[in-house]
N, C-alpha and C positions, 0 to 999 in steps of 0.2 A: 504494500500500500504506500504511495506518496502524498504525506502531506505539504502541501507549497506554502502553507501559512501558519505559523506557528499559533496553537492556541492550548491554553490550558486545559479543555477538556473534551478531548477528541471523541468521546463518548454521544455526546451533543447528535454527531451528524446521525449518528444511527436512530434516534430520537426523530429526529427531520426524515429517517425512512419510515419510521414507524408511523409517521401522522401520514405518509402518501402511504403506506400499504394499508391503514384499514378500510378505506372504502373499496379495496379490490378486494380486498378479505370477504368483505359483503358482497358484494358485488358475484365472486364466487359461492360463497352460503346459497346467494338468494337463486341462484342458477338450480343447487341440489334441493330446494325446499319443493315438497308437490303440493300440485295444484296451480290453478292458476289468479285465486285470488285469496291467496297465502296472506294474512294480515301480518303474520311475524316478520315477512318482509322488510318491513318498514320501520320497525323495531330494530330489525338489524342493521338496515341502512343508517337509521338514524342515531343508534348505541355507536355508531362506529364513526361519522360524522362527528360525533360529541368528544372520542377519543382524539379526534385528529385535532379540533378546536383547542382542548386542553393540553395537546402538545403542541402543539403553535403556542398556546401564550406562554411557553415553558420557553421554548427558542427564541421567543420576541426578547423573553426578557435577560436571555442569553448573549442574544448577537447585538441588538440593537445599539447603535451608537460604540460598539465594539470592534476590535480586530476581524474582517472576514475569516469564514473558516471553510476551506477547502480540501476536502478529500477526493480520492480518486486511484484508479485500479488501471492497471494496464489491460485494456480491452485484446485488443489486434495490432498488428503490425501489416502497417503496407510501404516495400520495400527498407525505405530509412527511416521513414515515419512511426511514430510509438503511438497507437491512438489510445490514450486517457478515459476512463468514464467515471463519473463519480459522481459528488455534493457540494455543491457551490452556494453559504450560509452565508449573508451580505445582509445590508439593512433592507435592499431593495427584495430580495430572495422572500426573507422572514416577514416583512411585509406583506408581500401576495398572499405568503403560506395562511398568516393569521386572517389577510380578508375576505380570501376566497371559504375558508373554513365558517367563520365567522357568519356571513351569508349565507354558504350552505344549510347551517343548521337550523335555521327561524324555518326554512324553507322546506326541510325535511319534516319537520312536526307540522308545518300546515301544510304538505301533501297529505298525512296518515288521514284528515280528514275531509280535504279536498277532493281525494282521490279515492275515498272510500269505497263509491258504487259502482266504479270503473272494474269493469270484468276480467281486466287485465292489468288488477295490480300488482302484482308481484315483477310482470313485469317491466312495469313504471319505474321501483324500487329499483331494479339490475340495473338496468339503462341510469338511473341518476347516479348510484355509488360509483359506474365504470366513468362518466360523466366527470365526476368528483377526482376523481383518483388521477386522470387525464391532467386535467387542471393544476392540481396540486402537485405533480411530477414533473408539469413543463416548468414551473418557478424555481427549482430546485437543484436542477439539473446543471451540468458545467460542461457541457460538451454539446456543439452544433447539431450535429450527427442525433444525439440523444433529445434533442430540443425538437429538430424536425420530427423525429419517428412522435413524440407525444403532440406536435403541433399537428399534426396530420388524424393523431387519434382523439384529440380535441375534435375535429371538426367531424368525425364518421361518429360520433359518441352526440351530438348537437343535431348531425341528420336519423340519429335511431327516434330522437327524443321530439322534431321537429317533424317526422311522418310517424308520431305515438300511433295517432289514430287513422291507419293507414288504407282504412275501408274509405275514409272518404278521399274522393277526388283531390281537392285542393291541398288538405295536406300530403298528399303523393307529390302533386306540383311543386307545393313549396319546399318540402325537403329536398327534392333533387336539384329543385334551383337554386339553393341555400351550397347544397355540394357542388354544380356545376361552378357556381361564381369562387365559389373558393376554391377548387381549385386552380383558378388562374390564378390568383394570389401565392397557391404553394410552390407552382412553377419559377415565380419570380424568387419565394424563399430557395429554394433549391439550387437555380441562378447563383446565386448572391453567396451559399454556402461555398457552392463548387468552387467558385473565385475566391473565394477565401481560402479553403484549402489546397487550392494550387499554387498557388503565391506564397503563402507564409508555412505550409506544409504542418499546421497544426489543427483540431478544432476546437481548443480547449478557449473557452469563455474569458478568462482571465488573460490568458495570454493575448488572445487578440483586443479584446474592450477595455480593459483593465487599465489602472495605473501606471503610467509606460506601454502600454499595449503594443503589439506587432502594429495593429491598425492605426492607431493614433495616440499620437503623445499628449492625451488631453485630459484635465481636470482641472476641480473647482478651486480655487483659489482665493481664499479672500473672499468669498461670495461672489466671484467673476469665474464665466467660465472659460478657460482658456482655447484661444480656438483650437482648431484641428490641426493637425498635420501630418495629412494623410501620404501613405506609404504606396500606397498601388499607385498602378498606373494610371493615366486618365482616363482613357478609356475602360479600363475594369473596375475604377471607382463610381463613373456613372452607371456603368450595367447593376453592377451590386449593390449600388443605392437604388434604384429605381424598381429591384427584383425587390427591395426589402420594402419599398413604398408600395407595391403591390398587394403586397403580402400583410402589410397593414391597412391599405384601402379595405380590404377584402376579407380580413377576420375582425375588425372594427367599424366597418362597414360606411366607409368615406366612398366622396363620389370619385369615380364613377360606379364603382361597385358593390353602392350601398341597395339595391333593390332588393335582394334578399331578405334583409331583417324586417322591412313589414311583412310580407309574408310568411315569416318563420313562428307567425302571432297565430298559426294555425295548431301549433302545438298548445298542451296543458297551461292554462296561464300560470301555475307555479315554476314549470320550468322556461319560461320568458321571462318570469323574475330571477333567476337564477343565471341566465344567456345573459339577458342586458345590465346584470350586475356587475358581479366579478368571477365571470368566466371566460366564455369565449371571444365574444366583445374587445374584453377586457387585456386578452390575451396580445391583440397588436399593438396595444400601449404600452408593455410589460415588454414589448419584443423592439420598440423603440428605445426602449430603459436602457434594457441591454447595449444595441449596438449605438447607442448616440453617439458616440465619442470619432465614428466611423465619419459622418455627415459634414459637411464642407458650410460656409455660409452660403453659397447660391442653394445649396440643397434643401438646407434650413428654411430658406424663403421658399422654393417652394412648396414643403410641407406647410407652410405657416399659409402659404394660397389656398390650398385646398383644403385644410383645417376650418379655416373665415370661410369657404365657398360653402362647402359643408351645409355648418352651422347654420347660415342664412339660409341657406335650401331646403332642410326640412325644417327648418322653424315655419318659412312662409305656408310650405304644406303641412304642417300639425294645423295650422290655422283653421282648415274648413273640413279637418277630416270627424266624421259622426260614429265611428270607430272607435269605440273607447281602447282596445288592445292597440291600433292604428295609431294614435294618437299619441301615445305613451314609444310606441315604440320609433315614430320620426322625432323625438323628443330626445331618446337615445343617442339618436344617429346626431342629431345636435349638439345636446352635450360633448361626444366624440370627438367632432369638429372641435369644442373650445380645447381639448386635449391636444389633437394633435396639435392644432396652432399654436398652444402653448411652448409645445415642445417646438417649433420651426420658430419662435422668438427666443428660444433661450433663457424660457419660464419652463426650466425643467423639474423645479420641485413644487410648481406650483401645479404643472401638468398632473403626475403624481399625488399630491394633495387632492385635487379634483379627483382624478382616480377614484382616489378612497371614500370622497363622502359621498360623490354621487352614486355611488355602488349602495349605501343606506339607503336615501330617499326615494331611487328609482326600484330598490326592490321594493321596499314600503311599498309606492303607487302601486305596483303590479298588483300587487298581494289583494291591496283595496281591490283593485280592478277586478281580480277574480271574486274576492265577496260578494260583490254588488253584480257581475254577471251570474254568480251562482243562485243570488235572490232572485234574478230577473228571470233565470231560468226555470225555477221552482213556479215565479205563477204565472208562468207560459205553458207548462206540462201540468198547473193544476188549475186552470181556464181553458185548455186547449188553443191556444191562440198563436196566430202565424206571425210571430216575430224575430226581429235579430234580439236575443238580448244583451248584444252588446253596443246595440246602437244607443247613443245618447240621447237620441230626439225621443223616445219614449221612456225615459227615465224622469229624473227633479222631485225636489223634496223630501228625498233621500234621508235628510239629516237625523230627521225625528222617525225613521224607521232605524236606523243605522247609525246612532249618536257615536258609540268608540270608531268605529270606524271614518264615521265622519272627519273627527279630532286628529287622527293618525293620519288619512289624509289632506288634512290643511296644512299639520304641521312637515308633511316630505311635500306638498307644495311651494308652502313658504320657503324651503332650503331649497329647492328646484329654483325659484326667482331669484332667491339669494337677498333675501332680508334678513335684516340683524336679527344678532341673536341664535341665528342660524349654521347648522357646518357648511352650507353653500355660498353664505357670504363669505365667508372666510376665505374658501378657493374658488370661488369667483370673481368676485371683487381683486383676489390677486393677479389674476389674467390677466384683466379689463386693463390694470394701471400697468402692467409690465408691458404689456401691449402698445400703450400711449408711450411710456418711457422709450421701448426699441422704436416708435418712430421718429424720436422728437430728434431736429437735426438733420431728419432727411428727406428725398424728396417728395414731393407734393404725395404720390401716389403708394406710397407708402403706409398713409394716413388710410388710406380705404381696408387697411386689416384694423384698426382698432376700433374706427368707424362703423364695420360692418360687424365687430362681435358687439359691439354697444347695440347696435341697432338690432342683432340676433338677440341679445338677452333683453330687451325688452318686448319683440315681440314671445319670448318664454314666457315671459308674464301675463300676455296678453290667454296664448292657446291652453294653459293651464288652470287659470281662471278661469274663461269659459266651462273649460273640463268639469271644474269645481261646482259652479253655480249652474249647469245645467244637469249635473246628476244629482245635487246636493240639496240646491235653494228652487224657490218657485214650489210649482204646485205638480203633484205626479201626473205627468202630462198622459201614462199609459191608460189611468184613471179615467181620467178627462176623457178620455176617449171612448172610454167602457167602462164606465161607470156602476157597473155590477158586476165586476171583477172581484177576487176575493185575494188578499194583498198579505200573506203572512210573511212577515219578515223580521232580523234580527240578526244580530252578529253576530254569533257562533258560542262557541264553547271555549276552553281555555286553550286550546291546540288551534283556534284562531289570532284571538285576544295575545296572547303573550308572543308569537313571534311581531305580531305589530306592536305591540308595548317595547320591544327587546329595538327592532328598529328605531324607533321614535324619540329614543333618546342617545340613537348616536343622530341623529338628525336635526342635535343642537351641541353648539359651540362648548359645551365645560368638556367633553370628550376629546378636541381635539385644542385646545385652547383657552389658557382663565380669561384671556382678554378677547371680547366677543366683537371686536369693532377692529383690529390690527392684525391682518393677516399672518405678518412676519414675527407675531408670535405664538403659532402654530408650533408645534413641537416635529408635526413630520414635514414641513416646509422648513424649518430650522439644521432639521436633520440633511436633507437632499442639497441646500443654499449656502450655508456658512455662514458666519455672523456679516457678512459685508451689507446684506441685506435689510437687517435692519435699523441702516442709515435713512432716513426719510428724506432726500435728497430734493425732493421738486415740490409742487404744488399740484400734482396727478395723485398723491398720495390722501388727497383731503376733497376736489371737487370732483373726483371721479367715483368714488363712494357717495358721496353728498348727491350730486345727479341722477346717478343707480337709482338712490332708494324713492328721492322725489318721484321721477319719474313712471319706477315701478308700480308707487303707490298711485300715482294717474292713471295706468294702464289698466293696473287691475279692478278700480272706482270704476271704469268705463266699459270695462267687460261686464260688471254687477250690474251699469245700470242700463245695459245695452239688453240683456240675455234673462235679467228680474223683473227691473223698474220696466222696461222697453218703453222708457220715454226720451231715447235719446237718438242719435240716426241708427238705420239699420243698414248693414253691408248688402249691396246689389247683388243678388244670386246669380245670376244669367251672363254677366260683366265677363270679359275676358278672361281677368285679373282673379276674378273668385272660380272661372273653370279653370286656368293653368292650376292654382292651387289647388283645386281639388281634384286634378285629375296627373297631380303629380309631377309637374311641369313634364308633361307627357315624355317623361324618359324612356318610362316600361315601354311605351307606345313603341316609343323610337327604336327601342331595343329588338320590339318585336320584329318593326318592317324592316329595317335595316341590317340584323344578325338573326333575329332567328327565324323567320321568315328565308331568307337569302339560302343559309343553311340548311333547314327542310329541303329549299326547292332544288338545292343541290344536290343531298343526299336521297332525294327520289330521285333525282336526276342519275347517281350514281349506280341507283337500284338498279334503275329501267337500264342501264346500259350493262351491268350485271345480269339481270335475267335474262334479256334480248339480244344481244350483242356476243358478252364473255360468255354466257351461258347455252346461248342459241349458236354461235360457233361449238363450243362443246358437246353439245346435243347432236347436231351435225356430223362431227366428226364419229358420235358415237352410232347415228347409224350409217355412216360408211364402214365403218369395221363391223359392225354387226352382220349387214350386206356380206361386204368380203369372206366376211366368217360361215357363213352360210353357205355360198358360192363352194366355199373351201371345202367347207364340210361335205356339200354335194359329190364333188368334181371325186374326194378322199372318200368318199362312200360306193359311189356307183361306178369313178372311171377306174382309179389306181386299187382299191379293193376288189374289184370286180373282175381286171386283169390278172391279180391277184388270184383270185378264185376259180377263175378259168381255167389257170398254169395249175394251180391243184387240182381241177377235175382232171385234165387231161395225164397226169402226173397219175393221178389215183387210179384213173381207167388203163393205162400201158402196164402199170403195175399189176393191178388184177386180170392186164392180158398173160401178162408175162409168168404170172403167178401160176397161171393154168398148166406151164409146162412142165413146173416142178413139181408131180405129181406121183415118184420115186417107183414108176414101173419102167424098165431097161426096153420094151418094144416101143416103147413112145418117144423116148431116147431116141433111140435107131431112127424112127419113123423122121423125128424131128430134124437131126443130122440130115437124113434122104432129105430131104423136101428142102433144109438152106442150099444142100451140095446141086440141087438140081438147079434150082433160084440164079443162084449166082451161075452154076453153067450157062443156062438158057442169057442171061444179062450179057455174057460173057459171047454169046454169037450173035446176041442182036448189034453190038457194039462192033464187031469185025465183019 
């Protein structure tokens, strides 16, 4: 075994495999248990979940702010190469370890009764432990090689749990389109590995990202991070940056290849709280952690584009979507954007900060979202009535059926906008200003990334609020409708209640912060920044908060009085501007007539020239030798057999002439002699 990092208790890493083997541990349990809707399932799932949680805070408070600690095992050797695999225990590592666990588990106790009447619970439970285990293995791991084979089962563990329910249609769609689109992304991770290990001939984590790293001589310094100075060549630096941006468009679901995650909303809404948290998602933020130190400034900028492009794009489409799972999950795809952008300004611990709270508040919503569909479903199957119940236009008023639930959803609202008091102002509001600060100084156009995240996080305020005040406030509009409906409702039982209780209080600032208004005293921004950061250098550190919150609090007054009061204007339905929004600023469209459309008509194309063509050539040829064969067979049966047969009769009948003579009486002899000697006499005068 090689340790590269000295630490006093190498014991630790083994500890760090123990929290990733229990949910495969379950995960196999739940395989051998019969039946198919095994309640112990989930019991186990969730016992084992709990284990890994409580070894995570045991590691957190082992590593953190500590010496790294890295173990590793001589895997394979190719030629002079020694490939490494092991445990790579970092603050960023223990981190993942404790949030992805962390969320796991609210999540596991409110599947047991989310998923109770589901016929197929047990195996719900597999698919989520192997899910788990995926997750908490990619964070931990110190070797590329080892990173992609879990980044890969990340995503096949996301499409088991995204076509759960795979009698219907749409999630058959959506899971394979969730898999098609990622795989282009793995392509580019793959790219991007290979060039790494052909160039530096290693694929150990530390050696390449690391402090000194092969890749780049970069880190924090002083609260500054020092640029790059990147080792490849130019041309292998852009391929391998852009395989890696790939690879994060496409598991964190930035454009262009964010279409998948609303659709991924066809799976259990427990495990859409679990994806848009801190898993899979999450996982190309976690894979930007990693390799930042690779990334150039031009590269930075453009992550820091498509981050702000993002953001604005499904903020404007959350706007009109009636889709309550829809809505939360272009809401995702937004926050992401403030991520990656964060990371392309060189708000790398604020990027990370966000990470971690929005992974609380955006499970929270979900969680609500599944309550409140689950209600809606019950008096749909106990009215008989042909509704979505996940559409919000037949919801409202909510509150006083659904008061906890209510509560827990205002408060991962408010952290969603990012009002005080909150863990989302904290790393949002840190963006916002790092954002203004990297432009100040430079050109005009520059100004459009800090511009357009201000103007994305205010329209957050806006489509959230709505969210809020049409499921929540007002009158139950399903009522209104059918008025002798029968309306039983209520929030759940404690395996409801307490993972939204468990949430809701990392969903405010004493969790990650005593000071609820200064981001740069954050304890995990403190941790990723270095004290340089909390110099308060400019006047972006006071009116860019101060405007946030004004402003937030106007947005969402006017969502209230727009969608309650309705005495204020109302948005034009039919208007251009409200169908691109709602029809997704027709990307999918685009997608369709442009690629997959193109593709079909190809690959029937290819069919048809396959069955008709490659195929009908081959058939051809097969009855010309059939023909021939035939012919052959004839010609072999009746010509050369039959000559054949002939030579033996004739053969058979001289024989049995001849046969006649040997008949061993001495006058037949004699006779026969007379009669050649006479034969050949008489031959013998015709001839003279």
């Amino acid at each position: 075994m090689n340790i590269t990092t000295p630490y006093q208790d190498i014991s630790i890493a083994y500890f760090a495999l123990a929290a990733v083997a229990m949910p495969l541990i379950a995960f196999l349990v739940n395989i051998c248990l019969p039946g198919k809707t095994n309640k112990a399932s989930g019991w186990v799932s969730g016992f084992a979940i709990l284990i890994s949680a409580i070894l995570s805070v045991f590691l957190f408070s082992k590593i953190w702010g500590q010496q790294p600690l890295h173990l590793q095992q001589l895997w394979f050797t190719i030629g002079a190469s020694k490939i490494y695999a092991g445990v790579l225990l970092n603050d960023l590592s223990v981190l993942l370890l404790l949030l992805v666990s962390l969320i796991a588990l609210p999540v596991h106790i409110y599947s047991t009764v989310y998923m109770a009447h589901d016929a197929t619970y047990k195996r719900y439970f597999t698919y989520l432990s192997l899910f788990c285990f995926s997750m908490l293995a990619l964070v931990v791991v110190d070797n590329m090689f080892l990173f992609y084979a879990f980044w890969e089962l990340v995503g096949f563990s996301s499409y088991l749990l995204i076509g759960f329910w795979f009698t219907r249609d749409k999630a058959v769609y959506a899971n394979q389109k969730a898999f098609i689109m990622n795989r282009i992304g793995d392509i580019g991770l793959l790219i991007a590995i290979i060039i790494l290990f052909t160039q530096f001939h290693t694929a150990d984590i530390m050696q390449l990202f690391g402090d000194n790293g092969l890749v780049a001589q970069s880190f924090i310094k002083n609260g500054i991070w020092i640029a790059p100075a990147a080792q490849l060549p130019v041309i292998y630096q852009y391929i391998a940056c852009t395989g890696i941006m790939l690879a994060v468009a496409a598991k964190s679901a930035q454009f262009p290849l964010h279409t998948w995650l609303p659709d991924a909303m066809e799976g259990p809404t427990s495990v859409s709280a679990l994806i848009h948290a801190a898993t899979m998602v999450a996982a190309g933020v976690f894979l930007l952690g990693r390799v930042y130190p690779m990334f150039n400034t031009a590269e930075l900028n453009v992550l820091a584009i498509i981050g702000c492009f993002t953001a604005f794009m499904a903020a404007t489409i959350a706007l009109t979507q009636n889709d309550l799972k829809r809505i939360l999950a272009y809401s995702t795809i937004s926050q992401l954007g403030f991520m990656i952008m964060a990371m392309g300004i060189g708000a790398y611990a604020s990027s990370l900060f966000h990470l971690v709270t929005h992974a609380f508040f955006k499970c929270l919503l979900f969680l609500v979202a599944g309550i409140v569909i689950h209600q809606m479903q019950h008096i749909k199957v106990e009215n008989d009535l042909d509704i979505d119940p996940q559409n919000i236009l037949y919801m409202g008023g909510l509150r006083k059926k659904l008061p906890f639930t209510f509560i827990t959803a205002v408060v991962a609202s408010l952290a969603l906008i990012g009002l005080p008091l909150t863990s989302g102002y904290l790393s949002k509001d840190g963006i916002l200003i790092q954002a203004f600060e990297w432009s100040d100084g430079k050109s005009w156009y520059y100004r459009l990334i800090p511009v357009g995240a201000m103007i994305s996080s205010l329209l957050t305020a806006f489509y959230i609020a709505r969210l809020i005040v049409k499921v929540f406030f007002g009158e139950f509009r399903l009522q209104k409708i059918n008025p002798h409906i029968q309306t039983h409702c209520n929030d759940g039982g404690w395996q409801y209640k307490l993972p939204l209780l468990f949430l809701t209080i990392f969903c405010l600032f004493p969790i990650f912060s005593i000071n609820p208004l200064v981001y740069e005293h954050a304890w995990i921004f403190n941790a990723f920044s270095g004290p340089g950061f909390f110099e308060r250098e400019n006047i972006y550190h006071t009116i860019i908060p101060a405007f946030a919150l004004l402003a937030n609090i106007l947005v969402i007054y006017a969502a209230y009085s727009i969608y309650v009061k309705q005495n204020t204007f109302t948005f034009d339905q039919t208007g251009f501007l409200f169908r691109f929004s709602y029809n997704e600023w027709y990307i999918d469209r685009f997608y369709h007539l442009a690629i997959v459309k193109p593709v079909l008509a190809l690959s029937n194309a290819a069919s048809w020239f396959d069955i008709y063509i490659i195929d009908g050539f081959i058939n051809l040829l097969k009855s010309i030798v059939l023909t021939l064969s035939k012919i052959t067979a004839w010609i072999d049966k009746y010509i050369i057999d039959g000559f054949l047969h002939l030579l033996t009769a004739i053969v058979h009948q001289i024989g049995n002439f001849a046969r006649n003579f040997q008949s061993g009486k001495i006058q037949y002899y004699l006779f026969s002699m007379l009669a050649v000697i006479l034969a050949l006499f008489i031959l013998f005068l015709i001839k003279t």
